[in-house]
KELUMSE-9529 format. One line per field, with one value per residue (C-alpha): residue number from 1; residue in one letter; chain; x, y, z. Coordinates in steps of 0.1 Angstrom, whole numbers, plus 2048, in hexadecimal, padded with zeros to 3 digits. Layout:
num = c(NUM,...)
residu = c(A,...)
chaine = c(A,...)
x = c(X,...)
y = c(Y,...)
z = c(Z,...)
END
This chain:
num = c(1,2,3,4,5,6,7,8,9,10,11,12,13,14,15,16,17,18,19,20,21,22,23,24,25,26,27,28,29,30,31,32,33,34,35,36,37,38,39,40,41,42,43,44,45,46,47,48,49,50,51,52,53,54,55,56,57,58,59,60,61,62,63,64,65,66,67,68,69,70,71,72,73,74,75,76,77,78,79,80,81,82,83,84,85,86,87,88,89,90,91,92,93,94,95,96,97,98,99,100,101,102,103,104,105,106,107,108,109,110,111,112,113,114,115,116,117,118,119,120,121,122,123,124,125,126,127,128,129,130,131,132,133,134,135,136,137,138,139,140,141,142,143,144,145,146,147,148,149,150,151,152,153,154,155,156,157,158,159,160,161,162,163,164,165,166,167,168,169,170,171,172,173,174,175,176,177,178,179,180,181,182,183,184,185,186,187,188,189,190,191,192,193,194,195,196,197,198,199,200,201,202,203,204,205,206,207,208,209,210,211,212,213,214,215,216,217,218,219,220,221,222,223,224,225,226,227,228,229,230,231,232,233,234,235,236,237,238,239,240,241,242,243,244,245,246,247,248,249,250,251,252,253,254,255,256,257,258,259,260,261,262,263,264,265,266,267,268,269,270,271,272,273,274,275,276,277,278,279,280,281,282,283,284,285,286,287,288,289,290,291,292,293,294,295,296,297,298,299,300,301,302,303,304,305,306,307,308,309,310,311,312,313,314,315,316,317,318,319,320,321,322,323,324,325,326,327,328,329,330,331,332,333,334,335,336,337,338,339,340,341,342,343,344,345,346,347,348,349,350,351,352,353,354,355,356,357,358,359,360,361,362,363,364,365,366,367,368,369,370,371,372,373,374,375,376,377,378,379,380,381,382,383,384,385,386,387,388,389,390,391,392,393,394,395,396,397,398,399,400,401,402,403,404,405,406,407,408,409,410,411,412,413,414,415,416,417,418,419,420,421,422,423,424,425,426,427,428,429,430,431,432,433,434,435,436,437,438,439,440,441,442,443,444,445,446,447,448,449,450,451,452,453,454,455,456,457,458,459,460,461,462,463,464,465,466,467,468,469,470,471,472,473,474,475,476,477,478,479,480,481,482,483,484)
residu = c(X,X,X,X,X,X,X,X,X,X,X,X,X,X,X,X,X,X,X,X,X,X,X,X,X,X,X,X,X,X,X,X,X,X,X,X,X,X,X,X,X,X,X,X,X,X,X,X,X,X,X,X,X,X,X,X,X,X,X,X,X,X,X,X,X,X,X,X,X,X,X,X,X,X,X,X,X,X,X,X,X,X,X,X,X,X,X,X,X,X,X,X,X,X,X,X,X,X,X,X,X,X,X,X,X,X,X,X,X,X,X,X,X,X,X,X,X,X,X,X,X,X,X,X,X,X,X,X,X,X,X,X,X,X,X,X,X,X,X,X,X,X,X,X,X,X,X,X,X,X,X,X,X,X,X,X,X,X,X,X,X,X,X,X,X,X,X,X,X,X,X,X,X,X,X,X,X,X,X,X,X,X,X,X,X,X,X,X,X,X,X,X,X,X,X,X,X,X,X,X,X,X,X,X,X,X,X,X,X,X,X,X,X,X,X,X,X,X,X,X,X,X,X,X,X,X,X,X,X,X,X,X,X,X,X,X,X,X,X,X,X,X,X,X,X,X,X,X,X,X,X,X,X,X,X,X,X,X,X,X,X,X,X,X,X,X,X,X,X,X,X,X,X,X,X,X,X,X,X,X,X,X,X,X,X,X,X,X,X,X,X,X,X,X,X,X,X,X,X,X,X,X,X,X,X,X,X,X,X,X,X,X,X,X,X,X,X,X,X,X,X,X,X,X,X,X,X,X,X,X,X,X,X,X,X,X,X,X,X,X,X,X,X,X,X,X,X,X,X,X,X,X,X,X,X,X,X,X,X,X,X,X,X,X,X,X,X,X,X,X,X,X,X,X,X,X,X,X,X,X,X,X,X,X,X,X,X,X,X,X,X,X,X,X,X,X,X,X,X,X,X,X,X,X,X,X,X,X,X,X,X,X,X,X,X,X,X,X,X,X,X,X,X,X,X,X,X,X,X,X,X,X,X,X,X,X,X,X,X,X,X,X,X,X,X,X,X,X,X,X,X,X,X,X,X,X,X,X,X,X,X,X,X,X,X,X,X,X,X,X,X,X,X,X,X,X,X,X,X,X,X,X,X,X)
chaine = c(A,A,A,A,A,A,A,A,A,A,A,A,A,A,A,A,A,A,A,A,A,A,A,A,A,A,A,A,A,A,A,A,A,A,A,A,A,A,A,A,A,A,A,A,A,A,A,A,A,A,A,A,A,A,A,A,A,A,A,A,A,A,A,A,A,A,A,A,A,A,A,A,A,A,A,A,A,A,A,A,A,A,A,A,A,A,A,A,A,A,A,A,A,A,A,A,A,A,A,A,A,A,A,A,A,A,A,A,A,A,A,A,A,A,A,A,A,A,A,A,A,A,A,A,A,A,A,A,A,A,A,A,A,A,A,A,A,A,A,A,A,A,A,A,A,A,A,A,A,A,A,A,A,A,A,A,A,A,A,A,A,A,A,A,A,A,A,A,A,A,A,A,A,A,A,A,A,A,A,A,A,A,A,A,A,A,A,A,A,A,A,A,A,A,A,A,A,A,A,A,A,A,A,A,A,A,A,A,A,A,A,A,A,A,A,A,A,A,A,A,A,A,A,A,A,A,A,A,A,A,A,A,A,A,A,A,A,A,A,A,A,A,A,A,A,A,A,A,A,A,A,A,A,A,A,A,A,A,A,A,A,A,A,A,A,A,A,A,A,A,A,A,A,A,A,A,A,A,A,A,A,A,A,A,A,A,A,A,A,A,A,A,A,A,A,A,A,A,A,A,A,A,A,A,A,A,A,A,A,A,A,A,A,A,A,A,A,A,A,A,A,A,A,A,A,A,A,A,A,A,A,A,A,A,A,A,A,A,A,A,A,A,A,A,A,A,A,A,A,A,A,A,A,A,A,A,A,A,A,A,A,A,A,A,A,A,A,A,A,A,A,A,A,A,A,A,A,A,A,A,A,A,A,A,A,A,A,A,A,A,A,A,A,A,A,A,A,A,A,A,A,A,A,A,A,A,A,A,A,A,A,A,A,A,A,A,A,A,A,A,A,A,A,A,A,A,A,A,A,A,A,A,A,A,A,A,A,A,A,A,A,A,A,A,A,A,A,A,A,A,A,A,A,A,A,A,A,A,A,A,A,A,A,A,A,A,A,A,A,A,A,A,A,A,A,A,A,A,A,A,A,A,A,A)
x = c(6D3,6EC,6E6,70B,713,720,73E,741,73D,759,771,764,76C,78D,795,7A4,7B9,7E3,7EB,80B,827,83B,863,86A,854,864,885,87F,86D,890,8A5,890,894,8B6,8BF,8D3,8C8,8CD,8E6,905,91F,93C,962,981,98C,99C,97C,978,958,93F,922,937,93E,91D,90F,92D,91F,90A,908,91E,92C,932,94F,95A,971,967,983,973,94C,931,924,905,91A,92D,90D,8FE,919,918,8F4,8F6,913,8F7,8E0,8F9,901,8D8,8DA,8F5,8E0,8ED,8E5,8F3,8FC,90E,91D,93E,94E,96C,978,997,9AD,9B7,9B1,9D1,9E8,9E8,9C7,9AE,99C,9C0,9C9,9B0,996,99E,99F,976,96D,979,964,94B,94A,949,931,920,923,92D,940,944,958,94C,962,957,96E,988,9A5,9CA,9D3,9E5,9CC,9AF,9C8,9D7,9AC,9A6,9C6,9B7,994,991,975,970,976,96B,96B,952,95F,95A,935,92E,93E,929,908,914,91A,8F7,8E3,8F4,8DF,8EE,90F,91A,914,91B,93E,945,940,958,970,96D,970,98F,99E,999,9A2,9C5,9D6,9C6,9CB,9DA,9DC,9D0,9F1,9FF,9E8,9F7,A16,A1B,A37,A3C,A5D,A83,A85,A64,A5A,A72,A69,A48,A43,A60,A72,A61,A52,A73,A7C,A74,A4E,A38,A24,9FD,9F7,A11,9F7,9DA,9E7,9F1,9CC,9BD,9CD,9C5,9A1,9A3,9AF,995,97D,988,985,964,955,968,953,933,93D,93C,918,90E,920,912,8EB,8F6,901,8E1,8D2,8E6,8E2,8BD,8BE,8AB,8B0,8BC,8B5,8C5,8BE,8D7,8D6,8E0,8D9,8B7,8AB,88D,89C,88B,86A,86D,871,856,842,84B,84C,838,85A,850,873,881,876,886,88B,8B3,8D0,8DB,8C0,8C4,8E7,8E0,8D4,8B1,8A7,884,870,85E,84B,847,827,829,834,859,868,886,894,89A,8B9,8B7,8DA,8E9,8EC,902,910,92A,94B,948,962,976,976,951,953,96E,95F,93D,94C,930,914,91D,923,900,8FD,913,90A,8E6,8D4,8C6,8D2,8B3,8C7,8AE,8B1,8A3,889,885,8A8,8B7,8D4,8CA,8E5,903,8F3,8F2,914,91D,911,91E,93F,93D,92D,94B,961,94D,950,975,981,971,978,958,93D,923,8FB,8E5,8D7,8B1,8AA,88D,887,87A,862,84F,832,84C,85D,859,84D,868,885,86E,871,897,8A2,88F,8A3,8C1,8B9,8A9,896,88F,870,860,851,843,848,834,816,81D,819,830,83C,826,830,858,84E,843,863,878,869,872,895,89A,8AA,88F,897,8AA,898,875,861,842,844,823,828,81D,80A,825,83C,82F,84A,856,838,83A,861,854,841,855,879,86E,851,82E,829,80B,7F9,7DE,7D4,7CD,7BE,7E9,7F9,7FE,807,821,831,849,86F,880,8A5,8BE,8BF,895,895,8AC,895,876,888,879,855,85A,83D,84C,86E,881,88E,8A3)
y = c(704,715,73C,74F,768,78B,77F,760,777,78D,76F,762,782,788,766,76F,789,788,799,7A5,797,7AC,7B1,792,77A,782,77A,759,750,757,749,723,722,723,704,6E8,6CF,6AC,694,6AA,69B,6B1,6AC,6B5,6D4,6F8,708,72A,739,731,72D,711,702,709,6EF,6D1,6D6,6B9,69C,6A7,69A,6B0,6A9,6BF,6C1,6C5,6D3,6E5,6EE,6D1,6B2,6CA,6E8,6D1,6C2,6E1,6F1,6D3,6D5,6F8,6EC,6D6,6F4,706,6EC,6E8,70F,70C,6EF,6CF,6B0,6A8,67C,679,690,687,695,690,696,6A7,6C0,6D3,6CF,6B8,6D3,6BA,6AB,6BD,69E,687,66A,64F,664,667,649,646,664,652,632,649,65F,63E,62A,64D,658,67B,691,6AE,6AB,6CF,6D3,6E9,701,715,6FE,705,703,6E4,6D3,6D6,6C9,6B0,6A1,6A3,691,674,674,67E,694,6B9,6C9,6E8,6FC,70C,72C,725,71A,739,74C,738,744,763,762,751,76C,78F,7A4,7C6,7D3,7D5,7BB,7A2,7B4,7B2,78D,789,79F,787,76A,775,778,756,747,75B,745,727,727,705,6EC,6C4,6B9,6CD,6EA,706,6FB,700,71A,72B,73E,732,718,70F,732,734,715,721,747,759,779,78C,768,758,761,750,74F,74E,72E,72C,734,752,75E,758,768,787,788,784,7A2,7B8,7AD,7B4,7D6,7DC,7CD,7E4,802,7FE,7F5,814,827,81B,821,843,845,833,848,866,857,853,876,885,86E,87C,8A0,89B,88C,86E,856,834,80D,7F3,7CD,7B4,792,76C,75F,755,764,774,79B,7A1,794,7AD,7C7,7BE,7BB,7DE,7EF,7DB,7DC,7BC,7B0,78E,772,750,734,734,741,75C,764,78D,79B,7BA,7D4,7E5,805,811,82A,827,83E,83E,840,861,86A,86A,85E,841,82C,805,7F1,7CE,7C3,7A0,787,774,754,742,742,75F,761,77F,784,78A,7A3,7B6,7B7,7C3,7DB,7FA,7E3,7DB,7FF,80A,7F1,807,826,822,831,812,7EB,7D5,7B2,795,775,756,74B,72A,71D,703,71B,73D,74A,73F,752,773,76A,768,788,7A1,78C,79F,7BB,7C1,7B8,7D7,7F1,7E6,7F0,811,81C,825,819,807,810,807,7E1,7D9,7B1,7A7,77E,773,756,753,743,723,723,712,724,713,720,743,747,73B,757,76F,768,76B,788,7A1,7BC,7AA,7A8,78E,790,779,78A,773,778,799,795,7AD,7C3,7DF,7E0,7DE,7FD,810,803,80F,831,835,82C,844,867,882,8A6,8BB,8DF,8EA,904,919,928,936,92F,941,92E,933,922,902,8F0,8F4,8E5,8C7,8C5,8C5,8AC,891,89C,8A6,89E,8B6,8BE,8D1,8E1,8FE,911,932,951,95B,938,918,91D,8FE,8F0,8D3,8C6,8C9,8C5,8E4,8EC,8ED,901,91B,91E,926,93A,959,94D,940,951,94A,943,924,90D,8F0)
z = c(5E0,5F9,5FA,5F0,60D,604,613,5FC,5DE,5E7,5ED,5C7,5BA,5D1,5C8,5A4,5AE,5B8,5D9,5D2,5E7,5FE,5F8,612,601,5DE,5F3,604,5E1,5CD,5EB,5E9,5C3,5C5,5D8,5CB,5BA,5CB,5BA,5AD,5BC,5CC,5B7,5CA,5B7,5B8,5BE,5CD,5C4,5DF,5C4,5B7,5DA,5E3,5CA,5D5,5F9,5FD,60E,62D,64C,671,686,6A3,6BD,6E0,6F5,712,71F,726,70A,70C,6F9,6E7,6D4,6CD,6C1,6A7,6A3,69A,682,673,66E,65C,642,63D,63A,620,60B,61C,628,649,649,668,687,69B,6B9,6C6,6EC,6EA,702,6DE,6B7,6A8,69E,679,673,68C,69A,69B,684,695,690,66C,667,676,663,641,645,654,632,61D,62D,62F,606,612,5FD,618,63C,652,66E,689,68F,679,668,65C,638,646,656,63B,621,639,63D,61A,60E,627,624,5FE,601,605,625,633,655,668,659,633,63A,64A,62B,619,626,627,5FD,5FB,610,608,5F2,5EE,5DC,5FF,60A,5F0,5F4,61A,616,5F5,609,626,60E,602,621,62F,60B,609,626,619,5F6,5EC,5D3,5CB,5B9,5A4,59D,5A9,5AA,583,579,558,550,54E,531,52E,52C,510,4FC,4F8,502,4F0,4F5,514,525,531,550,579,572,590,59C,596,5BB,5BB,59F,5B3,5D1,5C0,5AF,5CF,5E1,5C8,5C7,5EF,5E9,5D1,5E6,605,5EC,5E3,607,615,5F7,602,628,61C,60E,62F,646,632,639,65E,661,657,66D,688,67C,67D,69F,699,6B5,6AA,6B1,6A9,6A8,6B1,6BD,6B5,68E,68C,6AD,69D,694,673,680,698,689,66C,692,69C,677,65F,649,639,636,633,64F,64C,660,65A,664,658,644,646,63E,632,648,646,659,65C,66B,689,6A4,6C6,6D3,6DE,6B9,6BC,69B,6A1,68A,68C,67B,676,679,66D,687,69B,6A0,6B9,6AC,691,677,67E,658,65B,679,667,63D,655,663,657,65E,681,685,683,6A1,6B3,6AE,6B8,6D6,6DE,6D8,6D9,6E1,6D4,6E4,6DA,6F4,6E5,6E4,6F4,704,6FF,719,703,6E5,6FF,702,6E0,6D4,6F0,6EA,6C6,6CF,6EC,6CC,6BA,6D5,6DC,6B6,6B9,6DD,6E4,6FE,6ED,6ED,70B,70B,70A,70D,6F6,6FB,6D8,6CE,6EF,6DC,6DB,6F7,71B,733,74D,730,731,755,75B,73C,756,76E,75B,74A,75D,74D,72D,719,710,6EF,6D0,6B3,69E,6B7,6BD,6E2,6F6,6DF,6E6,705,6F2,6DD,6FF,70A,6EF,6F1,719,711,6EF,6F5,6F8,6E9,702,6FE,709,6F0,6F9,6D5,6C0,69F,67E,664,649,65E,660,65B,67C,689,673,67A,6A5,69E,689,69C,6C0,6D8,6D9,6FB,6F0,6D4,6C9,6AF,6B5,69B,69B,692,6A9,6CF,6CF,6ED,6E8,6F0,6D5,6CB,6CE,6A6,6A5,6C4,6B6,699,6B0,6C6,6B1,6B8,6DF,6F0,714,70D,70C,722,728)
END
């Protein structure tokens, strides 16, 4: 008979109890139930909910247009494409590219092209044509006239993730603002459906007195709808710019240096800062998994007190409607001390994603005029990259750190990083502080940096650098003065 262990009894007994999931399991749990279900088919209709397109996005097919850069770029832009539309709930069939010196001003890819793309979508079964890059009202209606499927841009797929990933109030409305702002211009109809007028005699024959009259069409109606939802849209983010603004400010007025993390979609942000925190946020293997911000509290470890944003990420070609409906959230980017830049160690060409996100973030400090934060490097996912790839992004990057944030390996020597590179408080205090005044202490602590501490029979003999408004307050107990 095998002798039980105390250690076997405690796992029997552990064994019938729930550990109770953190907030980012309980996420990625609700996000996976909600996939489609294979086998609806996609209809060619007026839809403009995303939740509706969402579920006709199925079997899909990828063509791009490569007009300048190497094959290299070329495929992985379209492989990228391909990750999208799997982010989104797709199948990916089939991939084209097309060498051209410019996208056809009427069709995108030209009219031979077409023509391979339609036997390509039947021999296929594909109900969904992406095209990689942004198309005119003209051309998506021109490609769906021929190929009589759906057809979307690289633009409405992002939207699209956007709708499936944002969480908060805000957020759910910066991407319905962005939405409707890409829809406006492209708002068309499959025969007659918004072409329908009411008013003159027909309004008479069947409206009466007060109905007869020029009418408006159905997409005069929509258009009108959909600039008043905008403004109402606008309204309400500007509202809740407010409240965030307001948070910020006592930030600010408290002095708490800032950090923000930006990088590339997928690079590995919110497993960082679940590394460096223990926030326990959402981690998934998708893009664009985080969209709304999350700020927690961190210390240095001499006892400074920071805090650290995860921000949403970045991508090559962003839509401008994203940059612009995430306006507040790319702001806290901005007005950090620090910008901890993650880079994907692991990727194929992790200098175009550098390039991609100080292309926005130059966007960023452009519309406000101001110089942006200082730039710390962190390579990501070292644990699964080459060493060769490892030692070239050294080379190109100088002064980066090269982390693992599933590992953990590197990032204390990040966080020692991070805390050489924060702002330290200004003002040196040699104060002696009563007992019934320790508040200030605590506040020297959490705000400022102990330089040294005693307790003595008359109150605490503190000496620390501390920010101007704290130093004012001790100024009354300074026991040599203070200093700058």
């Amino acid at each position: 008979m095998t002798e039980l262990t105390h250690d076997d009894v405690l796992d029997d007994a552990l064994r019938g109890f729930d550990v109770e999931p953190s907030q980012g399991e309980l996420e990625l749990d609700e996000r996976a139930s909600l996939r489609r279900v294979a086998g609806l088919s996609t209809e060619l209709a007026d839809i403009s909910e995303v939740e509706y397109r969402q579920l006709r996005l199925e079997r899909v097919v990828l063509v791009g247009v490569w007009t300048d850069g190497t094959a290299a770029q070329s495929e992985a832009s379209l492989a990228e494409l391909a990750r999208l539309a799997e982010t989104a709930g797709s199948e990916v069939l089939e991939g084209l590219v097309q060498r051209r010196n410019r996208p056809d001003p009427a069709t995108y890819i030209g009219a031979g092209k077409v023509r391979e793309l339609a036997d390509v979508v039947r021999a296929t079964g594909a109900d969904t044509v992406i095209c990689d890059g942004e198309l005119s009202p003209g051309q998506l209606r021109q490609l769906e006239d021929k190929l009589k499927v759906k057809v979307i841009d690289r633009t409405a797929l992002i939207l699209d993730i956007f709708a499936q990933h944002a969480r908060s109030k805000e957020g759910k409305a910066q991407v319905e603002l962005a939405q409707l702002q890409y829809l406006l211009p492209r708002l068309r109809g499959w025969g007659t459906s918004l072409s329908r007028q009411a008013g003159g005699r027909a309004g008479g024959a069947g409206g009466g007195v007060g109905l007869r009259g020029p009418g408006e069409t159905k997409l005069e109606t929509d258009r009108r709808r959909i600039n008043k939802r905008i403004a109402k849209l606008r309204r309400e983010i500007a509202a809740m710019n407010t409240i965030r603004e307001t948070k910020r400010g006592r930030r600010l007025a408290r002095e708490v240096p800032s950090v923000a993390i930006v990088g590339y979609t997928n690079a590995g942000k919110s497993s960082l800062l679940n590394a460096v925190t223990g926030a326990g946020v959402l981690v998934e293997d998708a893009l664009f998994a985080t969209l709304d911000p999350t700020t927690r509290r961190s210390a240095t470890p001499d006892g400074r007190t920071y805090t650290l944003t995860d921000t949403v990420g970045f991508v090559r070609h962003l839509p401008h409607q994203i940059v612009e409906a995430f306006r507040s959230t790319l702001d806290e980017a901005a007005d950090a001390d620090l910008l901890l830049h993650v880079v994907d160690g692991s990727d194929p060409a992790p200098e175009d994603q550098v390039n991609a996100v100080r292309e926005v973030l130059a966007e960023i400090g452009k519309r406000r005029s101001e110089p942006l934060p200082p730039e710390l490097i962190v390579i990501n996912k070292a644990d699964a990259a080459d060493e060769v790839a490892l030692a070239r992004l050294r080379h190109l990057l100088p002064g980066a750190f090269v982390v693992s944030a599933r590992t953990g390996a590197g990032v204390g020597a990040l966080v020692r990083e991070i805390a050489d590179r924060l702002p330290r408080p200004e003002v040196v205090v040699d104060a002696l502080v009563p007992y019934t005044r320790g508040e200030l202490v605590a506040r020297a602590h959490a705000d400022g940096e102990v330089l040294g501490e005693e307790h003595t029979p008359e109150g605490t003999r503190l000496q620390a650098r501390v920010h101007p408004e704290l130093a004012a307050a001790l100024r009354g107990y300074a026991t040599n003065g203070t200093s700058a």
